[in-house]
C-alpha positions as CSV (number, residue, x, y, z in Angstrom):
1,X,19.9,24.3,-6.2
2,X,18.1,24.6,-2.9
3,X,20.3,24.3,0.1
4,X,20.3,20.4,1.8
5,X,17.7,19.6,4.4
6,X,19.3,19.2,7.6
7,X,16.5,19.9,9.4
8,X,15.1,16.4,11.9
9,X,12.1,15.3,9.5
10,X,8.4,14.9,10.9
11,X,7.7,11.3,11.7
12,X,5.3,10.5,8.6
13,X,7.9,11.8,6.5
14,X,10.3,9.4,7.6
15,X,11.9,6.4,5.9
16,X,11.2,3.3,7.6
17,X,14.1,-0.2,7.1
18,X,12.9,-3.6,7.4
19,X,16.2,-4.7,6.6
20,X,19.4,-2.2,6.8
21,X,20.1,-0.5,3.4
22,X,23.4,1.3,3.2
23,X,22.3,4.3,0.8
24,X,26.1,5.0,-0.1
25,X,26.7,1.7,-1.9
26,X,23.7,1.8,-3.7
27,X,25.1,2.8,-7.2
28,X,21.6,2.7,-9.4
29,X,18.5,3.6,-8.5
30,X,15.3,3.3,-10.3
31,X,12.0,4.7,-10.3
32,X,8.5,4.4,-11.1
33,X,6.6,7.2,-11.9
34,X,2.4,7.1,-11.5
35,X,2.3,7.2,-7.7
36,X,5.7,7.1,-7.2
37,X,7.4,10.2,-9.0
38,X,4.2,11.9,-9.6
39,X,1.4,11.9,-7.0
40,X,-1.8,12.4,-8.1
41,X,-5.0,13.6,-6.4
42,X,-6.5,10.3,-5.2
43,X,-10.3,10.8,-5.0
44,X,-10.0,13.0,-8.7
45,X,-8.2,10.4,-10.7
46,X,-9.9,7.3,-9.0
47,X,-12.8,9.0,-9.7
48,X,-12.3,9.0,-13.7
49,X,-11.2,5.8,-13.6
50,X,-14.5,5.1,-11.9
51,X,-16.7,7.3,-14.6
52,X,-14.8,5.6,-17.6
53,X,-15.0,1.8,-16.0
54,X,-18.5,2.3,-15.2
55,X,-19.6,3.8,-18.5
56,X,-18.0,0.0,-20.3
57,X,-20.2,-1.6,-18.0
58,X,-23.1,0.2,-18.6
59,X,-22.3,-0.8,-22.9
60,X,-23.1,-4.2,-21.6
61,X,-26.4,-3.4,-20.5
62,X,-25.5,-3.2,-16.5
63,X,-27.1,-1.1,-14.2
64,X,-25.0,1.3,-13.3
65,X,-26.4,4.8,-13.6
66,X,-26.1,5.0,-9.7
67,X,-23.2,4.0,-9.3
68,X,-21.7,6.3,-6.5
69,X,-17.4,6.5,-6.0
70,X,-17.1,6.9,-1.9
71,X,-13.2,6.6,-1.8
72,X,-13.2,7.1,1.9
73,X,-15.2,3.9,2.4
74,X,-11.4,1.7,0.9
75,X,-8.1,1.8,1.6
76,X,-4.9,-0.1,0.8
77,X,-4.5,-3.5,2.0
78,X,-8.0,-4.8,1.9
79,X,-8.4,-8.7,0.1
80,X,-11.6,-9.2,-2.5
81,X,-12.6,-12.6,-2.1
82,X,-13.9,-13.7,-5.2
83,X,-15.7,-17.0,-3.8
84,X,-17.8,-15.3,-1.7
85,X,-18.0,-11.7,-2.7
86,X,-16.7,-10.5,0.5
87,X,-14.1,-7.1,0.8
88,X,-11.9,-8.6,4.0
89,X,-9.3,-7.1,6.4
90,X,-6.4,-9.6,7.5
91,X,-4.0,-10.0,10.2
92,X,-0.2,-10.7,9.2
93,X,-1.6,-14.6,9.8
94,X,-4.7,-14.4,7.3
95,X,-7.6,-14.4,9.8
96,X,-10.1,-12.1,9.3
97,X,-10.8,-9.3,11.4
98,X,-13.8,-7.4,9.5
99,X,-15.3,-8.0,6.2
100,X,-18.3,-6.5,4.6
101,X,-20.5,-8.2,1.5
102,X,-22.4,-5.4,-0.8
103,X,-22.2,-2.0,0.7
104,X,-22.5,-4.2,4.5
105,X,-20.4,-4.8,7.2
106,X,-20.4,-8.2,8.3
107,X,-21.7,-8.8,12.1
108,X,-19.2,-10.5,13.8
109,X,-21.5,-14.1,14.4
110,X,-22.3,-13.8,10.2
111,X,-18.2,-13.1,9.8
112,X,-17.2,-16.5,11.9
113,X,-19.2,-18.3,10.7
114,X,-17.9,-17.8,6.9
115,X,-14.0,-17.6,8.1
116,X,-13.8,-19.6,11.4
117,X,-11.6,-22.2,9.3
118,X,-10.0,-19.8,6.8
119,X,-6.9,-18.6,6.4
120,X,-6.6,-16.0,3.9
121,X,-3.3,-16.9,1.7
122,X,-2.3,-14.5,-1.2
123,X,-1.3,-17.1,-3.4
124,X,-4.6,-18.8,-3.9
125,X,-6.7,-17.6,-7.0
126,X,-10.0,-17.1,-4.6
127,X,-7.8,-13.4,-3.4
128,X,-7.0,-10.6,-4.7
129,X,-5.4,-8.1,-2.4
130,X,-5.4,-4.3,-3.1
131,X,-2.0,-3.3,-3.3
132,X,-2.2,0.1,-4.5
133,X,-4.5,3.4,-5.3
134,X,-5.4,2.4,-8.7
135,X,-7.7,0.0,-6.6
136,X,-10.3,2.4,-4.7
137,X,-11.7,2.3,-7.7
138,X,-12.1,-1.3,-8.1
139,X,-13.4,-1.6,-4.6
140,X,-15.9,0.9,-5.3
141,X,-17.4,-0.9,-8.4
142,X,-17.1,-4.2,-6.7
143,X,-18.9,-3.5,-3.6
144,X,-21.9,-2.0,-5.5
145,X,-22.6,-4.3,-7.9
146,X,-22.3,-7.1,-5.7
147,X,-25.1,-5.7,-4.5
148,X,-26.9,-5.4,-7.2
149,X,-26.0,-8.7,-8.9
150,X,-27.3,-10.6,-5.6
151,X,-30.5,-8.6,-6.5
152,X,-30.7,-9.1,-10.1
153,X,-28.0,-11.4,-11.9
154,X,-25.7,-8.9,-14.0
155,X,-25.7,-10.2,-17.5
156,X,-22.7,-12.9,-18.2
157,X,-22.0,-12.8,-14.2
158,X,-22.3,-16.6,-12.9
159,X,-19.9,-16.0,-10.2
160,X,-18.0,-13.5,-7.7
161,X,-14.8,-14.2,-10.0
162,X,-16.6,-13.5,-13.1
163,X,-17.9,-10.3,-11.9
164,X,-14.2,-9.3,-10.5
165,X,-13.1,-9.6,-13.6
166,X,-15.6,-7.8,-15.6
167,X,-14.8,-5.0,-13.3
168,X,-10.7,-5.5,-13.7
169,X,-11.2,-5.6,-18.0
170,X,-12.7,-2.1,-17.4
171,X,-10.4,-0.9,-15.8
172,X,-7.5,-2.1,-17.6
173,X,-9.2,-0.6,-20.8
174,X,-9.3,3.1,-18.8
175,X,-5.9,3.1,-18.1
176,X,-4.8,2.5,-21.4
177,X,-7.6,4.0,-23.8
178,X,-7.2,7.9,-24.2
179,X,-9.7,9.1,-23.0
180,X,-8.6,9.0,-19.5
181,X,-5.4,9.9,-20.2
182,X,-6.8,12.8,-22.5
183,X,-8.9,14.2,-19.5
184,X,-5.8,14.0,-17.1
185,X,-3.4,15.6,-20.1
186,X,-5.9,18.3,-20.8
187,X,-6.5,19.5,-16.8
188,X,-3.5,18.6,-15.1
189,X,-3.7,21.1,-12.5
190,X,-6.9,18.8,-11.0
191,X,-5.5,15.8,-11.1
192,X,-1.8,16.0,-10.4
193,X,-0.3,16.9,-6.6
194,X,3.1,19.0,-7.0
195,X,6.1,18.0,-4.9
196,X,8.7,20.7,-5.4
197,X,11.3,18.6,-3.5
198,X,11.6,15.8,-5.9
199,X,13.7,17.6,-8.2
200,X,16.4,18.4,-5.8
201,X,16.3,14.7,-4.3
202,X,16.8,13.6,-7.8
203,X,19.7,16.1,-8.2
204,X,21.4,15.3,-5.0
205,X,21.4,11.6,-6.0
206,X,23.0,12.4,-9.0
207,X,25.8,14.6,-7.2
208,X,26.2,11.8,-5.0
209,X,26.8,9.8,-8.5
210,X,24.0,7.3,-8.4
211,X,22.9,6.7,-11.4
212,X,19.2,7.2,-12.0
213,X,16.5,5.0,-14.1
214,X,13.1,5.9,-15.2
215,X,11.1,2.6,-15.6
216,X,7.1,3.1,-16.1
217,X,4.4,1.3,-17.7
218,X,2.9,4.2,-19.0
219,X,3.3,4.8,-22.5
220,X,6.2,7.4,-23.9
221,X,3.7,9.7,-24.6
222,X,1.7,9.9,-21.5
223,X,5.2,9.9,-19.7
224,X,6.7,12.8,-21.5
225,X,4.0,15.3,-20.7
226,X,3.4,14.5,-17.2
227,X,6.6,14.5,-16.4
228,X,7.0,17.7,-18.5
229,X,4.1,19.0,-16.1
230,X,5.1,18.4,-12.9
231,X,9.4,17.9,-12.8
232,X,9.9,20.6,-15.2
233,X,9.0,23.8,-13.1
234,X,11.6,23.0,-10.6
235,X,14.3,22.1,-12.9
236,X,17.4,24.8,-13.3
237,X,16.8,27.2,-16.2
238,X,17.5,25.5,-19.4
239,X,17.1,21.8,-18.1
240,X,14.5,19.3,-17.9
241,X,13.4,16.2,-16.4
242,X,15.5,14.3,-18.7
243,X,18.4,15.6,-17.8
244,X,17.7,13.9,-14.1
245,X,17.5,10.3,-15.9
246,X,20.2,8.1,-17.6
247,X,18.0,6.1,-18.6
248,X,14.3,6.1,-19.4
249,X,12.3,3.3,-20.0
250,X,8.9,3.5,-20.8
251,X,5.6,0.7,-21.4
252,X,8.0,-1.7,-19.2
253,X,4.8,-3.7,-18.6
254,X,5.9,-4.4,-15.1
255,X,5.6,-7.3,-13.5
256,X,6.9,-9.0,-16.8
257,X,9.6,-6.8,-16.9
258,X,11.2,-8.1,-13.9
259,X,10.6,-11.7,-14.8
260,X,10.5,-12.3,-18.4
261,X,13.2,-11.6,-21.3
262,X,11.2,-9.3,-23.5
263,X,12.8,-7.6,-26.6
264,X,13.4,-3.6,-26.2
265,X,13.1,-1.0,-28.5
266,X,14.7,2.1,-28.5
267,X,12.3,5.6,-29.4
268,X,13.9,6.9,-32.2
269,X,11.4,9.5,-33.3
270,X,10.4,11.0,-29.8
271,X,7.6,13.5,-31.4
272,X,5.9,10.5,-33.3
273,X,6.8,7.9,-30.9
274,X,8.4,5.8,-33.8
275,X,10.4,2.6,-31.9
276,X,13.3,0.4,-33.6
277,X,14.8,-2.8,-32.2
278,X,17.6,-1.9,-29.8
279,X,20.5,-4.7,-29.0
280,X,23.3,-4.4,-27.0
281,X,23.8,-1.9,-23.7
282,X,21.5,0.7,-22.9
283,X,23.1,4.2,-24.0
284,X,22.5,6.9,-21.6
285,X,20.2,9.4,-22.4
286,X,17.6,7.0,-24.2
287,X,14.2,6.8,-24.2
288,X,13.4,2.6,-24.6
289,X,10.1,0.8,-24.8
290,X,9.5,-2.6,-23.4
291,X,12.2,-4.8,-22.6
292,X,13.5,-6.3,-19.6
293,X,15.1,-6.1,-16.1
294,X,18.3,-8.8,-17.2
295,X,19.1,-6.1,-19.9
296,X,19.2,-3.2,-17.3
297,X,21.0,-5.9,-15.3
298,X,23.7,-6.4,-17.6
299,X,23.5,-2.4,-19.1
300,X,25.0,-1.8,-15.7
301,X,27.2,-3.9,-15.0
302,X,29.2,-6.2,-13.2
303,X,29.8,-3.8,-10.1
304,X,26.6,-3.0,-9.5
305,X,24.7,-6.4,-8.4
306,X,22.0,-4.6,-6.3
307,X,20.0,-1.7,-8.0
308,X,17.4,0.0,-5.7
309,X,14.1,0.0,-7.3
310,X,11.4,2.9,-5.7
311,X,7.8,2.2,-6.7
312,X,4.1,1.9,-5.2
313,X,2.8,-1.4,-6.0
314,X,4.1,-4.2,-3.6
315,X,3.2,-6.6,-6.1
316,X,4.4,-5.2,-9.4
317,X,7.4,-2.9,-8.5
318,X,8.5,-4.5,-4.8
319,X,7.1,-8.4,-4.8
320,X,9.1,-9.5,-8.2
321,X,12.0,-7.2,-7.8
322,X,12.6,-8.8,-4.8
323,X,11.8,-12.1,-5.4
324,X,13.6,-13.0,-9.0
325,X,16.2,-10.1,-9.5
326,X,16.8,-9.7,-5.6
327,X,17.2,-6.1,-6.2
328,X,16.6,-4.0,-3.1
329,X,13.5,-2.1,-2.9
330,X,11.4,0.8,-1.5
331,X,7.7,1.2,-1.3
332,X,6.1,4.4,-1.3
333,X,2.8,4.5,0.4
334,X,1.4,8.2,0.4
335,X,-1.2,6.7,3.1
336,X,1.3,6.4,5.6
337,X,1.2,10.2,6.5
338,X,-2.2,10.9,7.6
339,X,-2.4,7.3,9.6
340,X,1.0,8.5,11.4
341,X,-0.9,12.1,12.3
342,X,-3.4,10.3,13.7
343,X,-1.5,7.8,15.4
344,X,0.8,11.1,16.8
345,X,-2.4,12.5,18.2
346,X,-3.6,9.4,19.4
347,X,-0.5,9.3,21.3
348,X,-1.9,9.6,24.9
349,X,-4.9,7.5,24.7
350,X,-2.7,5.0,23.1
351,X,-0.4,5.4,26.5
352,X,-3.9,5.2,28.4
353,X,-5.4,1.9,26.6
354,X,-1.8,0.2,26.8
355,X,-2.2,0.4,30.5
356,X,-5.8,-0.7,31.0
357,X,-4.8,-3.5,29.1
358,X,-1.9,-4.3,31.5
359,X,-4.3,-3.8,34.3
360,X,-7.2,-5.8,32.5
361,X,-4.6,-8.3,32.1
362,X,-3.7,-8.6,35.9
363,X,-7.4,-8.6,36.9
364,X,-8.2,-11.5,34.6
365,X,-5.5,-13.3,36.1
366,X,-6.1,-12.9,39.4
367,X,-9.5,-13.7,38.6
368,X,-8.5,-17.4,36.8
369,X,-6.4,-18.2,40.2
370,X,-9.7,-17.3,42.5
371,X,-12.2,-19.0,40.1
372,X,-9.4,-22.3,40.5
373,X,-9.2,-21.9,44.1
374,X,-13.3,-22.1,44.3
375,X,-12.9,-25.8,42.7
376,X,-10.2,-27.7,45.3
377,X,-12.3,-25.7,48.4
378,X,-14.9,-27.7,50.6
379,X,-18.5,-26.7,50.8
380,X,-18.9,-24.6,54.1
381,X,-15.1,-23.6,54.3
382,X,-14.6,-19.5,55.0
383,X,-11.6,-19.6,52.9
384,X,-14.4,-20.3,50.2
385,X,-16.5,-17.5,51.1
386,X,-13.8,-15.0,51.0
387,X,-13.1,-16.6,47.3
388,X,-16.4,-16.5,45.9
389,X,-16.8,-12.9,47.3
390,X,-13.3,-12.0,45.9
391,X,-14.2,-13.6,42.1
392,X,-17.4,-11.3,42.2
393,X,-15.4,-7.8,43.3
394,X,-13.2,-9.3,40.2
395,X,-15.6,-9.5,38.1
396,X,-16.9,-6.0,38.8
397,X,-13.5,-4.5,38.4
398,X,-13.4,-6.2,34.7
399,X,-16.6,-4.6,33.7
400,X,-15.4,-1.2,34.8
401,X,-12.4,-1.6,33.0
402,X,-13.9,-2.9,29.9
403,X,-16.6,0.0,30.2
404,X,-13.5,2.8,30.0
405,X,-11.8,0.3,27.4
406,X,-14.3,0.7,25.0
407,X,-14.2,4.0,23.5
408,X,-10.6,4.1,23.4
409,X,-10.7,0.8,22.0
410,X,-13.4,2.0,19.2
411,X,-11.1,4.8,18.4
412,X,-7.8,2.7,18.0
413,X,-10.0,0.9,15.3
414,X,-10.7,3.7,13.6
415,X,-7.4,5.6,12.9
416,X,-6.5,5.7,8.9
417,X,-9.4,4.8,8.2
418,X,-12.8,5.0,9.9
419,X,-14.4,1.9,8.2
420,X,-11.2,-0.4,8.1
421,X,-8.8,1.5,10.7
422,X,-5.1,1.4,10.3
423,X,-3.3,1.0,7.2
424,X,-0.9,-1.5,8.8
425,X,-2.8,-2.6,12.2
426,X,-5.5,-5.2,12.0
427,X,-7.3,-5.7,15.7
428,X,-4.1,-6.1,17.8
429,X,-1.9,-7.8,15.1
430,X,-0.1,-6.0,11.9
431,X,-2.3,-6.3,9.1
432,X,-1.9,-8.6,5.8
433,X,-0.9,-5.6,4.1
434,X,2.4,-4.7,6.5
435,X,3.4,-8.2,6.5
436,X,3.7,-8.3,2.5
437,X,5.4,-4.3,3.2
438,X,7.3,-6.2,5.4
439,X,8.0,-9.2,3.8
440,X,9.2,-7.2,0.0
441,X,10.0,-3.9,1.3
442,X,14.0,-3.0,2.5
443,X,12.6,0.4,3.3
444,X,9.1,1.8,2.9
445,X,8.1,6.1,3.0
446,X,5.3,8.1,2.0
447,X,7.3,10.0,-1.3
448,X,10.1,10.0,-3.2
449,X,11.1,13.6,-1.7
450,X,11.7,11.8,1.8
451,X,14.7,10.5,0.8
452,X,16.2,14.2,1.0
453,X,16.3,14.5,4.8
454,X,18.4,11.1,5.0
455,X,20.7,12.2,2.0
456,X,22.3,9.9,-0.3
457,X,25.0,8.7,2.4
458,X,22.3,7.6,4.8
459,X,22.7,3.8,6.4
460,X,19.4,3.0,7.2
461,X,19.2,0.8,10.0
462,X,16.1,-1.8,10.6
463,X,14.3,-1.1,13.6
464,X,15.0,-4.0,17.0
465,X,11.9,-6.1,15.9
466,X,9.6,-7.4,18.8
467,X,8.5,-10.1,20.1
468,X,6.2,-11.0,23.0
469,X,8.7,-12.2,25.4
470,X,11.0,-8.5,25.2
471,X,10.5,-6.3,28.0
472,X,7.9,-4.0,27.8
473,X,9.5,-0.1,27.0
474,X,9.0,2.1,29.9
């Protein structure tokens, strides 16, 4: 085994608490895998994904021959609204802050006007919010045949919603048909992104003796070769990645599996993938299909009330973990590392734009009192002069300060991502996306391997939250 990281860990490879987690009393955790275990080259498997949903579309006579996938147009956290066809960034609060319609931004008069009155709220059917990777496809496909349907009506389209979900049938039939999964299986070395760390983070959990759950909705097959692939190389001679797991469950068919009692079976014939009714406690060492959360619940029991569940969708793996089971969670958002580089090298302009602001802020104040002062002084009066000449040299100094604003402003906007910006920033606000991270997530990282520089003993301890009455940091 390699020697423990002791080493301080770069800032996007840290792990981040909303609420304090105490690592040491965590007895069980579990894990996804796709995205979570394994980490895939983005713009390579989105892209089948987008080849395969694109060629069912085009069996129902669509237009999609030039269909292009631009991944670096999307990222995490955007909101499709399936009223008016719109791809929108939110604040925390639901306002908008940009939105684009077809392959267009929105102008900011066009973008009030639709969402002056609107608050964007997760819960209502019009949204659907795009909570993981799997979705850059989805907003790929969406985005350009909106623009094509307001051309040309698409065939059995009568609305936004009916077009979403064309696209989201599509896609949910190239996940689980084999042919995607076939061209992934038969070049894994293009699609797949090695971490050689996540073996020993596994291994040091286990030492620490947590025990550790595989739960995927991926089928058994699919599972056992990927993981195969990529956990396998780094195993010690004569072991496997099933030796890292006491449990694997496979085809969970998550959400449902946190919320609903669905039977289990156990794989009895792992070769052929043959599956028999399993009742009772989950034996170590078993492969299961299906079933439910309660049953892992009571498989571990009594003493172990609050399992830590890793995964990357907030919805599937962090939303109803959290909300029914109250287990306590971790997000992995790969994202996170290149928008903290950016936000490292940003660093000094950040410093720079903080304190124009401040001074912006002062000027504009000073400017209100002289502008007030103008109204309760007489015609005539020199005090009245000396204000009026003193709200122009005001005035002035806010122009030049908005003139050296700009570009740094324009570049804050742009960080993560240069046609959405910032993962978890929307304008001045945290986006919709890190309030629902923050809202779900006990602790959120950028991969699994991260948890290695904190060790298994680690207290995590949630960050002094803000608010706009604390003294500014020095």
């Amino acid at each position: 085994m390699d020697l423990p990281l002791v080493e301080e860990p770069p800032p996007e490879r840290g792990l981040f608490a909303n609420r304090t987690l105490n690592l040491r009393a965590v007895r069980t955790i579990g894990y996804d895998m796709d995205y979570t275990l394994i980490h895939y080259h983005v713009n390579e498997w989105e892209a089948a994904a987008f080849r395969h949903a694109a060629r069912l579309l085009g069996e129902r006579g669509w237009p999609v021959s030039g269909l292009e996938f631009e991944p670096s147009r999307f990222t995490l956290g955007l909101v499709f609204d399936l009223e008016l066809g719109n791809l929108l960034k939110a604040t925390r609060f639901g306002y908008v802050t940009r939105s684009q319609h077809g392959l267009s931004l929105l102008g900011f008069d066009r973008q009030r006007q639709m969402y002056r009155n609107t608050v964007v709220d997760l819960s209502e059917d019009r949204y659907e919010f795009m909570n993981t990777l799997f979705e850059l496809s989805r907003a790929a496909l969406w985005t350009q045949l909106v623009e094509i349907h307001d051309r040309d009506p698409l065939p059995g389209v009568h609305s936004y919603g009916d077009l979403y979900r064309a696209i989201d049938d599509a896609l949910n039939e190239s996940h689980t048909a084999g042919a995607l999964k076939g061209e992934i299986l038969a070049d894994p070395d293009r699609f797949i992104e090695l971490d050689p760390q996540v073996v020993a983070t596994l291994q040091e959990q286990r030492l620490a003796g947590k025990r550790l759950l595989l739960i995927t909705n991926s089928d058994w097959f699919y599972t056992r070769q990927i993981m195969t692939y990529a956990v396998d190389p780094f195993c010690p001679r004569g072991s496997s990645w099933r030796d890292l797991f006491d449990i694997v469950i496979v085809s969970a068919n998550k959400p449902r599996f946190f919320a609903h009692a669905d039977p289990i079976y156990r794989v009895v014939d792992e070769e052929n993938a043959l599956l028999k009714p399993h009742f009772g406690p989950l034996e170590p060492g078993d492969v299961y299909f299906g079933g439910n959360a309660l049953m892992v619940e009571r498989s571990l029991g009594e003493q172990d009330t609050q399992p830590l569940y890793v995964g990357d969708h907030l919805f599937g793996d962090v939303h109803v973990t959290k909300d029914v089971l109250r287990w306590r969670t971790a997000l992995v958002a790969r994202e996170l590392e290149a928008e903290i580089r950016s936000a490292q090298a940003f660093a000094a302009d950040e410093r720079r734009l903080v304190g124009l602001m401040a001074h912006k802020t002062r000027l504009e104040r000073s400017l209100a009192q002289h502008r007030l002062a103008l109204l309760s002084l007489p015609e005539g009066a020199g005090e009245r002069t000396d204000a009026a000449r003193r709200v122009e040299e005001l005035t002035a100094d806010l122009i030049e300060v908005d003139r050296e604003i700009a570009p740094l402003a324009r570049m804050a906007a742009t960080l993560g991502n240069p046609h959405w910006g910032p993962l978890m920033r929307a304008g001045n606000d945290k986006s919709l996306f890190a309030r629902q991270v923050e809202r779900y997530a006990d602790v959120y990282t950028s991969r699994v391997s991260n948890f290695r520089f904190e060790t298994p003993f680690a207290y995590l301890r949630a960050a002094h939250g803000s608010l706009p009455h604390d003294p500014a940091p020095n």
